[in-house]
N, C-alpha and C positions, 0 to 999 in steps of 0.2 A: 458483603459490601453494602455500605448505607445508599440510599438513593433519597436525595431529595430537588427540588427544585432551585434552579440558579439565580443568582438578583438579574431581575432583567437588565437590560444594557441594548444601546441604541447604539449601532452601529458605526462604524464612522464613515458611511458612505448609505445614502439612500440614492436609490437610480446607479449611476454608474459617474455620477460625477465627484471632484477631489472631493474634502472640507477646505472649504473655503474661508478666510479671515474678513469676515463680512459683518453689517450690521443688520438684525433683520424686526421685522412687523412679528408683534404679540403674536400674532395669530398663525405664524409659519414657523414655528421655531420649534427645536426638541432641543432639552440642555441636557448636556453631558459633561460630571465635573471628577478629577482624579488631581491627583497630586502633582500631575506633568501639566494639564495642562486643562482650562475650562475652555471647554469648542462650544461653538452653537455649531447645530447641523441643521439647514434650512433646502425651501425649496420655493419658489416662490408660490402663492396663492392657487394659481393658473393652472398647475401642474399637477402629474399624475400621484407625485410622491406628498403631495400635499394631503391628497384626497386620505390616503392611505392612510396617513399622520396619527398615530394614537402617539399621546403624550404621555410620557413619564415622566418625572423631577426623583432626583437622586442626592442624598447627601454626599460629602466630601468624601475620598477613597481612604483617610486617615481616620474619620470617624465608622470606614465601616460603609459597603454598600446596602442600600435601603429601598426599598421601591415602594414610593410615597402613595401609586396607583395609577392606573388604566384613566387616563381620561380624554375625552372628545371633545371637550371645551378647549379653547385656547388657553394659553399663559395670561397673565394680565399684565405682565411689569415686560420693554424692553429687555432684549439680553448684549451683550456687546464679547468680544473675545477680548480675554485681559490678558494669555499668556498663550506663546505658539512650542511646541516643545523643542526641546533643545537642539537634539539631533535626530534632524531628517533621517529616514532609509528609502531606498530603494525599494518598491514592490514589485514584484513581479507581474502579478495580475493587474498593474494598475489601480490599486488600493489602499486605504490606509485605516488599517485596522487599530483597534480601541488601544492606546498608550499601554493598557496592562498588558497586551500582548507584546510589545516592544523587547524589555530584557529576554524574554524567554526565546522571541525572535533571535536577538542579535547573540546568546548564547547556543543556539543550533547553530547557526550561522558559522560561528564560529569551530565550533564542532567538526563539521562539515569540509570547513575548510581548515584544519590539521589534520586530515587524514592524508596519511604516508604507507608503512607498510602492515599500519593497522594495529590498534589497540588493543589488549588482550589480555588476562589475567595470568597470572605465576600458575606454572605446575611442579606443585611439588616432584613428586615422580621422576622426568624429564632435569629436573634440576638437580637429581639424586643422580642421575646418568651425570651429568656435566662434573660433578662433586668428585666421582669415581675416577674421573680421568686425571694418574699419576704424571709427573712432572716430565717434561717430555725431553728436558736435557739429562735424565738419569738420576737425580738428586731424589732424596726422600721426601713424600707430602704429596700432596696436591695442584693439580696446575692450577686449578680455579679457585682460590680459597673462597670465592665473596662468595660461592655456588655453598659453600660449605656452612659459610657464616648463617647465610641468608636460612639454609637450613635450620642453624642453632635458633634460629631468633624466631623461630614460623610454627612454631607447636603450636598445636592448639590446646583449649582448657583440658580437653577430655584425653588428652596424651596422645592423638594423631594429628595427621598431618593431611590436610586436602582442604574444600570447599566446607568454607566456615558454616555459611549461609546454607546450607541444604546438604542434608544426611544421603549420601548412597556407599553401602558395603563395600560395594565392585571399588569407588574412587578412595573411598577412607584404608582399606586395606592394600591397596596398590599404591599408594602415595606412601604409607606409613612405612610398610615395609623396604621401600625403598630407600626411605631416608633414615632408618635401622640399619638396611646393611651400608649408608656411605659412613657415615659417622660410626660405625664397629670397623670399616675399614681402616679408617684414620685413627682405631683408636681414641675418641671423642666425645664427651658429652656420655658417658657410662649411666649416668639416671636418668639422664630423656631416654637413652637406648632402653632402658629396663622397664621404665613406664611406658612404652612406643609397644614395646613386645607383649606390656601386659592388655594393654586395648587391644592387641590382635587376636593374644588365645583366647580372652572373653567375647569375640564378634566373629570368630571364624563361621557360629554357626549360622549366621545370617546371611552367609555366601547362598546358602539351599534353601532361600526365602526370596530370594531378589529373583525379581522379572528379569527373561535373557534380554528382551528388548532394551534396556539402558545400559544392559552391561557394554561398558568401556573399548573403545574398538583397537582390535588384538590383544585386548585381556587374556585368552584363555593360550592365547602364547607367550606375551609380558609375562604374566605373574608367576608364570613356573620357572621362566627366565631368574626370575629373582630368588625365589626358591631354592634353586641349586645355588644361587653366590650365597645367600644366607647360610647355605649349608657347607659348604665352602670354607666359611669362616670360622665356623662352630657353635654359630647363632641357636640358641635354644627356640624352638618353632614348634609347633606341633604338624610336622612333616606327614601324618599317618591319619591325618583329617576326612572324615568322609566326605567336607563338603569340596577337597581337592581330585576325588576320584572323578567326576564331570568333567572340572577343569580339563584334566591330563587328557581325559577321553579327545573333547572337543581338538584341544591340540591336534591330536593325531590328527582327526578329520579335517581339520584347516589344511597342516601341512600336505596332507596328500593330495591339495585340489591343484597344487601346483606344483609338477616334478620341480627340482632343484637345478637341473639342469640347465631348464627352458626360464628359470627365475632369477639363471644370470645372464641369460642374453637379451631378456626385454622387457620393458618397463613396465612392470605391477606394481598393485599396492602393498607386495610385502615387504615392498623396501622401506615402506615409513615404519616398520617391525620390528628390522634388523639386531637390533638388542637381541630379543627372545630364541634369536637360531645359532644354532653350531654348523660347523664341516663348512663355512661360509670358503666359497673364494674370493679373496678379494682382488686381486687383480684384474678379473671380469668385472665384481661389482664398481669397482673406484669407475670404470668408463659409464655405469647408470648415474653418475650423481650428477644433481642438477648444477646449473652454470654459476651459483650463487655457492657451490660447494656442501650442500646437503643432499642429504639422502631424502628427496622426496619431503622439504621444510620442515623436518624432524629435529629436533636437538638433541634427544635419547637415540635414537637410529645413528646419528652423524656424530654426538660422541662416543658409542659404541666402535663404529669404524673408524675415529680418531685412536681409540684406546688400543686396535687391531692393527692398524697401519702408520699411523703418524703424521698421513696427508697434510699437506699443508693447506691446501684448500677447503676442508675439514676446518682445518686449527682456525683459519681467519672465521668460517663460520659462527662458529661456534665465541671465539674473542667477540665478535661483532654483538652477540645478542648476550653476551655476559654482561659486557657494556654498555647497552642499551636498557636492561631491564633489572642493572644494580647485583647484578650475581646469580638471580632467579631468572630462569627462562619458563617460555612459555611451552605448550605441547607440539605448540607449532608456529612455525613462520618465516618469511611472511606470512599475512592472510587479507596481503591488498585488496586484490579481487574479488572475494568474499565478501569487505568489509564495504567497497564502493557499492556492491552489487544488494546485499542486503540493504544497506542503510536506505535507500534508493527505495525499495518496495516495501518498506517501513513506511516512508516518510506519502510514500502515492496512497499505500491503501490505509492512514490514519486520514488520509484528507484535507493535509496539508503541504503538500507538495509545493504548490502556487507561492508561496512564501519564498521559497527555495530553487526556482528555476535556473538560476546560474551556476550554483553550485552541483544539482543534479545536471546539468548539461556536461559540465567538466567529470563529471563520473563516469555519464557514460560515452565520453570523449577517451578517458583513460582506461574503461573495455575495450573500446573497439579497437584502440591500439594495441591488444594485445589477444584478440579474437583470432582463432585458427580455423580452418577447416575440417580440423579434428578436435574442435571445442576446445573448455578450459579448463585451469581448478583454481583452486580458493588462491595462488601466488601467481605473478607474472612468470617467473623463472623454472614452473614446475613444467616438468617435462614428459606428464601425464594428465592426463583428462578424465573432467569425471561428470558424469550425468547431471548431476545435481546442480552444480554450476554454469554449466551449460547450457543446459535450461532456462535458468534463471537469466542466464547475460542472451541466452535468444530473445526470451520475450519481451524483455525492457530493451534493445537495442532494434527489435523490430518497431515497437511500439513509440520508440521514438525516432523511426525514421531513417534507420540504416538500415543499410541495403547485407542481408547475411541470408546466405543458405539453410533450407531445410534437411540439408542433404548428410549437417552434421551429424543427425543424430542415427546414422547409417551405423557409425562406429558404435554405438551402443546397443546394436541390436545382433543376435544370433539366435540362428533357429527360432525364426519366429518373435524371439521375446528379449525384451530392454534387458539389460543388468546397469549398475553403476560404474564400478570399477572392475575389471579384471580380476577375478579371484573371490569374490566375494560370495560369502557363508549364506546369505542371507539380503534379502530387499529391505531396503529402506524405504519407510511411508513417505517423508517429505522428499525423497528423489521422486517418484511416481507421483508424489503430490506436485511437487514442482514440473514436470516434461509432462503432466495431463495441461497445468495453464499457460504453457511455450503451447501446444500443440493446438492450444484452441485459436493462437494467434496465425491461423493459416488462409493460404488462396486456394484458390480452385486449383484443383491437379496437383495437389502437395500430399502425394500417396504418403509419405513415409509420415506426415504429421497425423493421417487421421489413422495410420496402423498406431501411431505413439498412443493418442488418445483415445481407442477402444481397449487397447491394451492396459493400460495405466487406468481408465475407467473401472474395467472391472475387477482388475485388483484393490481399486480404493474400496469398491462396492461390497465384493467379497470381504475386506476386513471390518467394514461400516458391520456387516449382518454379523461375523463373529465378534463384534465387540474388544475388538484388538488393535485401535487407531490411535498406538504410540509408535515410537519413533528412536531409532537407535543412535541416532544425533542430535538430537534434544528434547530437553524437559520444559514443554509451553505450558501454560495457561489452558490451551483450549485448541489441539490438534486437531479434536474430533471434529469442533464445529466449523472449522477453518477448510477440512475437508470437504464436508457438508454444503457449506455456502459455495465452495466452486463446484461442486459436482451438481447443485440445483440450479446455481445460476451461473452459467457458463460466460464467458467475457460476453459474447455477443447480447445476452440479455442479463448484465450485471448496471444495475444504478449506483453510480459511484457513492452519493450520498446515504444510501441504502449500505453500501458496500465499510462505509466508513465509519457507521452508526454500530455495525452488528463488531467491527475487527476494534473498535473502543471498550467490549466485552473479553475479545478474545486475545488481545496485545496484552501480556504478563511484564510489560518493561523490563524493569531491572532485576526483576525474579526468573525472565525466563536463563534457561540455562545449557549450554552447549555440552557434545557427548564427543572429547575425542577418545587420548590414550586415558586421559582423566577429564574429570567436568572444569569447563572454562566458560569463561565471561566475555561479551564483546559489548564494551560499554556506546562504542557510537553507533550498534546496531540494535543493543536492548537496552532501555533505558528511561527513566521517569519525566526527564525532561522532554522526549517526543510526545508521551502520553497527556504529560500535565497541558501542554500546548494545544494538543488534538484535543483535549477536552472543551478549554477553555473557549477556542475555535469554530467548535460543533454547537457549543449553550450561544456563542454569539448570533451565530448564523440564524441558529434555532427561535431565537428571538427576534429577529430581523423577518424572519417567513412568517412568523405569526403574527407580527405585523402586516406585512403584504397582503397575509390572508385575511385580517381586519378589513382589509379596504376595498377587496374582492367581495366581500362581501355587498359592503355600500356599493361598489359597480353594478355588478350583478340586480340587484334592489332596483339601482337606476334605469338599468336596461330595458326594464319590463320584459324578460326572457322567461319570467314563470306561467306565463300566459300559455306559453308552447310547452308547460308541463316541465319544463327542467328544471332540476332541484339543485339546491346547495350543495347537496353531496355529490351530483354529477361536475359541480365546478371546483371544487374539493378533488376530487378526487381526477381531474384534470390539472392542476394547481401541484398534487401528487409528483405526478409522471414530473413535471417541469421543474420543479425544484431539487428531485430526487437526482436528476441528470445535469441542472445547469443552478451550482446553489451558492455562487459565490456573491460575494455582497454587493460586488461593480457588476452584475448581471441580473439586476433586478429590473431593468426594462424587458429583458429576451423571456424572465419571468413570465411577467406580464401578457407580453406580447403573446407566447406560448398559449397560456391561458386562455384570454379573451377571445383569440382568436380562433383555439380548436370550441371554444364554446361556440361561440358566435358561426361560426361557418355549419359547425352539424346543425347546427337549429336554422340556418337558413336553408341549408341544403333538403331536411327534410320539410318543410314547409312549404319550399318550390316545387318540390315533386308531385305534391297533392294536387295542384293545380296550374294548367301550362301557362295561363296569364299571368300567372304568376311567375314565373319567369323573364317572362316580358318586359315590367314593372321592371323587377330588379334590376337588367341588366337596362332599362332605360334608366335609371336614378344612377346607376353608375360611371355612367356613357356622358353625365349631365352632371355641371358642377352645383354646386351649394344655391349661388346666386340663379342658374335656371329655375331650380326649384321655386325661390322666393317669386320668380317672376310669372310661374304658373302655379295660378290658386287651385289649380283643379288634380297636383301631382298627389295621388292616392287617396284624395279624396273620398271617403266613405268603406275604405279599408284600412280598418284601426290596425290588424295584425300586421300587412304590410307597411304601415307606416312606422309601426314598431320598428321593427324586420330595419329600417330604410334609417331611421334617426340612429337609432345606438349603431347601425356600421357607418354612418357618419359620424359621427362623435366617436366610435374608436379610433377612425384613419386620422382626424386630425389630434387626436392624442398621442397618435403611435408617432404620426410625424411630429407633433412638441417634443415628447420625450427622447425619438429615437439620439444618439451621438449626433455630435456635429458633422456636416460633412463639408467639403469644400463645395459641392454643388450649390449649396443653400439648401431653405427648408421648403422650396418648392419644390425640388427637384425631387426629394423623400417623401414630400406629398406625391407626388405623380407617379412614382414608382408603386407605393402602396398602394394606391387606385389601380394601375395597373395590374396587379399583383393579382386581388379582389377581382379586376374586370376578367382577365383570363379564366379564373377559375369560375366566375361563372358562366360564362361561355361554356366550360367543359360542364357545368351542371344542365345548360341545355341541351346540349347532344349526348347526352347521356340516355341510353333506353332507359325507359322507366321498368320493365319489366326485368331488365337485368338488374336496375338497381335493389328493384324489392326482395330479389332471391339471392344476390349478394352483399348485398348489404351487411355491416357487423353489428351497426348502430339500432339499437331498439328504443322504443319512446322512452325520453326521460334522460337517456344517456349520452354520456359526454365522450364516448372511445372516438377520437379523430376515424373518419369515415372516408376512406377511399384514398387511393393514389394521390387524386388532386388536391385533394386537403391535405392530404402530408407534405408537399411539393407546396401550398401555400405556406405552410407556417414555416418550412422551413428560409420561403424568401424574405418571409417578414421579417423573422427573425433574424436573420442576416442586416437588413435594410436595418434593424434599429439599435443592432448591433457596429454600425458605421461601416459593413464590410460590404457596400452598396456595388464594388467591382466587382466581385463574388457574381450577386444577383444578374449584373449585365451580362456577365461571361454563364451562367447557367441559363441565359435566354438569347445570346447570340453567336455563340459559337458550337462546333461539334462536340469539344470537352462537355458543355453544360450539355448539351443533348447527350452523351455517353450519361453524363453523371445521373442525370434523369431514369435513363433508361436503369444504370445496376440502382438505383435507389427504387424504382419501380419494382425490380424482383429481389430488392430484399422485403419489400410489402407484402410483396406476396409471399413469398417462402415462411415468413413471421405471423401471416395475418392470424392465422387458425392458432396461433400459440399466444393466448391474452395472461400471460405470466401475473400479471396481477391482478386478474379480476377476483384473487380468492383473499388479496391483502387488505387491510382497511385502512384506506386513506388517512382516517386519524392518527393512524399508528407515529409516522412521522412528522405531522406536524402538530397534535395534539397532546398526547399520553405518550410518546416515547420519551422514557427517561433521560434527563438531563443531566445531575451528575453521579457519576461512577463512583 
């Protein structure tokens, strides 16, 4: 893949406020022009976003984006807004991002919102099941001709039948065969049958070259299934195949994991099978079938036991998905649950979520209406549960705020150790990959999540070392690394924008590809349109911080804070943490705030400690407004450092209170709380032992790691405060809530402090030299 760098692009929000239709001063302006609409995006003079300001000029979107240059000079010509775009959206995050994100927007959106029982690609195979099933009033033919048609019309060039797009054995010989012996059933199409058969004897021997990991799930039951009807027919096969000798084998081994008995009285997964077995009772099985009239959302399984019994609840299934997908079914379905549930952590860990909050609320609004005590699976109506999805609708149903037990994943564990489904041959990576990232989403006393995730740990770990991190339900892009990144950075120390940058590498869109009875497609869960958005999304952002960091720098400069030895790369790489966590475009105050403030407070903190008068000073200039000062010529007089020290934390508070949101209190009330904020914490700086600070401390000269409790506990008020969430702040300092909140925020300090997860990363990484486009 090419990598090069993006036309830059000015955001359509600096600070956190709308674009506004305004007219502005040469000198506070950044233009931005496209074919919807030419905005100025302004700030006025006074302002933080002002400061920051590096201008760019761009031509027209119809001739082509151009970036004329970086400049620090002003405009020299007035700009005025000629056009507002046509139609408004809604944001979720309160923003309004660059017009060329618009369609792509309002086509996810829309996406989003048609999902029903879930989109999905034709399988041949399963449609050959459908084809087979004779006429059920006794007449000659087919009950389902369009199953048949849809057959005739679906060769591919190379004489099979499966997944155009991507060659696997296991799928191209289970598809093709199947749709040889419907159409030799009916008598039909006699030179596709001949060319169908002749790509089989020319590829059989590639069965004994294919990884077991992708083979097709109950392949090694399916295919001998079909086997015996080909031979049935008097289908010319090469029956005596050695790469069939494994298959047969495995059979046995499958079917013996589960008497026959005990697999018509309780729900396994060998009922999505059902094709592939004899001696069946059905009169036992017809009471496993789910309430929608399949056999475990199978269409081959459920026309199988149509072809056996004649169910009529069968028959409607199956009519239903005839009809729905033009004569060709899928391998399975529904695949609601599935479809809500992925799309959902597609859309979080590409890092555009925020776009999409209403429409993710109602996803996981239509989980949780269908979350059990004994977990889920991929359809509402299935009436089995399976790890993998259960997992997946824990973690996101926790993380967004509903209330579900750990207690689910009890049913998935025996002797010790997880399995997915009942009966099953063999582990799947992304089950264990999935129930290690539920598991990290746990409280204290949630035994059963951290047996999940030592469990599932070191099976991921164990496969990491043998070099075996694929997956017997799909074909991604990049399994390995996708393991990797949760196993190194576990939720509690995962930077979302870190998180969104590396899964921009590892997301295959519309290449990635699903492993059931044959390979399928879920277009609103893999697909180019998420990607091309997450792209576009991440170069904007990515532009907009390198701005900020432009202007960080002028601050910094301003500060005279290199006096005290701190370097650019200590505020860089404070600037790191805060963007990596909080990076969206309407949060470029809490940016800010973030910054300045973990700068500014280590550098005072260690500078008071050197000397106790120095203590004194400060919390006297704090205790003391702007005008005392003016009023006493003698305030630090003849102490340049503290004067430093004493001017930039005045000039940050009244910046932080210009820039914080509006609040109904007014802009003193945000002044005084920030003062506040700063006063407290240095109070704790003077009762602070100096001798515990020096041998606790994390902070070495020069560095910018936020130092201590109280300083975590400041930024996080400021932040808040300029974030307009000013009741936050009151209730974290006048109620027992904010004292509990304090208190577990204090011992996550500590339990963290000794794990500096990034001090081996290089700041530049992401706002510098991380690549831009894919």
């Amino acid at each position: 893949m090419q990598l090069h760098p993006p036309p830059a692009r000015a955001s359509g929000i600096f600070g956190s406020r709308r674009c506004a239709l305004l007219q502005v001063k040469q000198s506070d302006s950044c233009l931005v022009r496209s074919k919807y609409a030419t905005t100025v995006l302004m700030e006025p003079a006074s302002t933080r976003s002002a400061r920051w300001m590096v201008h760019a000029t761009y031509v027209s979107h119809a001739e082509g984006t151009k970036v004329a240059g970086l400049q620090t000079n002003p405009m020299k010509e007035e700009t005025r807004i000629t056009k507002q775009p046509e139609k408004p959206l809604y944001f979720d995050d309160h923003e309004v991002p660059e017009v060329d994100f618009l369609p792509l927007i309002y086509q996810v959106r829309a996406m989003l919102r048609s999902m029903n029982d879930g989109e999905i690609s034709i399988s041949a195979y399963d449609t050959a099941w459908v084809a087979l099933v004779p006429r059920l009033d006794g007449g000659d033919g087919p009950q389902f001709m369009t199953s048949v048609n849809w057959i005739i019309n679906n060769q591919l060039p190379d004489n099979s039948w499966g997944d155009a797009a991507l060659f696997s054995a296991y799928d191209r010989m289970m598809n093709t065969l199947a749709c040889v012996v419907a159409l030799t059933k009916w008598s039909l199409e006699p030179s596709k049958c001949k060319k169908g058969l002749s790509f089989l004897e020319d590829n059989m021997w590639r069965l004994t070259k294919e990884d077991l990991e992708p083979m097709p799930v109950g392949f090694e039951i399916a295919f001998p299934s079909l086997i015996e009807a080909a031979r049935s027919l008097g289908i010319e096969f090469p029956y005596e195949h050695n790469a069939l000798q494994s298959i047969y084998y495995n059979r046995e081994v499958k079917l013996n994991l589960i008497p026959k008995d005990l697999m018509h009285n309780i729900l396994t997964s060998f009922l999505y099978s059902l094709e592939g077995m004899l001696g069946l009772d059905w009169q036992k099985l017809l009471k496993l079938k789910s309430s929608d009239g399949s056999f475990l959302c199978s269409p081959s399984a459920t026309a199988y036991a149509l072809m056996q019994t004649g169910d009529n609840k069968c028959f409607e299934y199956i009519s239903m998905i005839v009809k729905k997908f033009n004569g060709g079914v899928p391998n399975v379905y529904p695949v609601d649950l599935f479809e809500h549930l992925w799309a959902v952590d597609r859309l979080e860990r590409l890092g555009i979520s925020r776009y999409f909050e209403r429409e993710i609320e109602y996803c996981m609004d239509y989980v949780k209406r269908y979350w059990t005590e004994e977990g889920i699976c991929w359809a509402r109506n299935s009436n089995v549960a399976d790890l993998d999805d259960t997992s997946m609708a824990f973690r996101l149903l926790r993380l967004h705020g509903y209330d579900v037990s750990p207690s689910v994943f009890k049913h998935f564990e025996k002797d010790g150790e997880f399995f997915c489904l009942v009966g099953q041959s063999s582990q799947a990576i992304t089950g264990m990959y999935n129930m290690n990232r539920a598991a990290q989403i746990s409280f204290p006393g949630e035994d059963i999540l951290q047996h999940a995730r030592a469990f599932s740990y070191k099976y991921l770990r164990e496969r990491e070392a043998q070099g075996t991190v694929c997956d017997k339900w799909i074909i991604s892009k990049d399994l390995p690394g996708e393991v990797q990144y949760t196993l190194d950075f576990p939720w509690y120390a995962n930077l979302p924008r870190l998180e969104a940058r590396t899964y921009l590498d590892q997301y295959g869109g519309s290449d990635d590809v699903w492993i059931g009875k044959t390979l399928y497609r879920m277009p609103l869960v893999n697909n180019n349109t998420y990607l091309e958005l997450a792209r576009l999304d991440f170069n904007s952002c990515q532009v907009l911080h390198q701005l900020e960091w432009h202007g960080l720098q002028k601050w910094f400069t301003r500060s005279g804070l290199k006096v005290f030895q701190v370097a650019p790369e200590d505020v860089l790489r404070t600037y790191f943490l805060a963007v990596a966590s909080i990076f969206e475009p309407s949060r470029a105050n809490e940016r800010f705030a973030w910054t300045t403030v973990s700068v500014l407070a280590n550098t005072i903190s260690t500078h008071i400690h050197s000397n106790f008068t120095r203590k004194e000073r400060m919390v006297q200039f704090l205790q003391h407004g702007p005008h005392e000062q003016n009023d006493d010529p003698s305030w630090f007089k003849g102490n340049t450092k503290d004067d430093i020290l004493a001017s930039a934390l005045q000039q940050l508070i009244d910046t932080l209170a210009q820039e914080a949101l509006p609040s109904r209190e007014g802009p003193n009330y945000i002044h005084n709380l920030l003062r506040c904020a700063w006063n407290e914490w240095m109070i704790e700086q003077i009762y602070t032992d100096d001798d515990k600070y020096t041998k606790s401390s994390v902070m070495q000269q020069g560095s910018c790691v936020v130092n201590g409790k109280q300083t975590c506990l400041l930024l996080v008020k400021v932040i808040e405060i300029c974030a307009g969430r000013t009741g936050e702040v009151q209730s974290m300092i006048n109620n027992v809530h904010g004292a509990r909140f304090i208190q577990l925020a204090s011992s996550i300090y500590d339990n963290l402090h000794h794990k500096q997860l990034l001090s081996q990363v290089n700041p530049y990484y992401l706002i510098t030299f991380m690549p831009h486009r894919v």
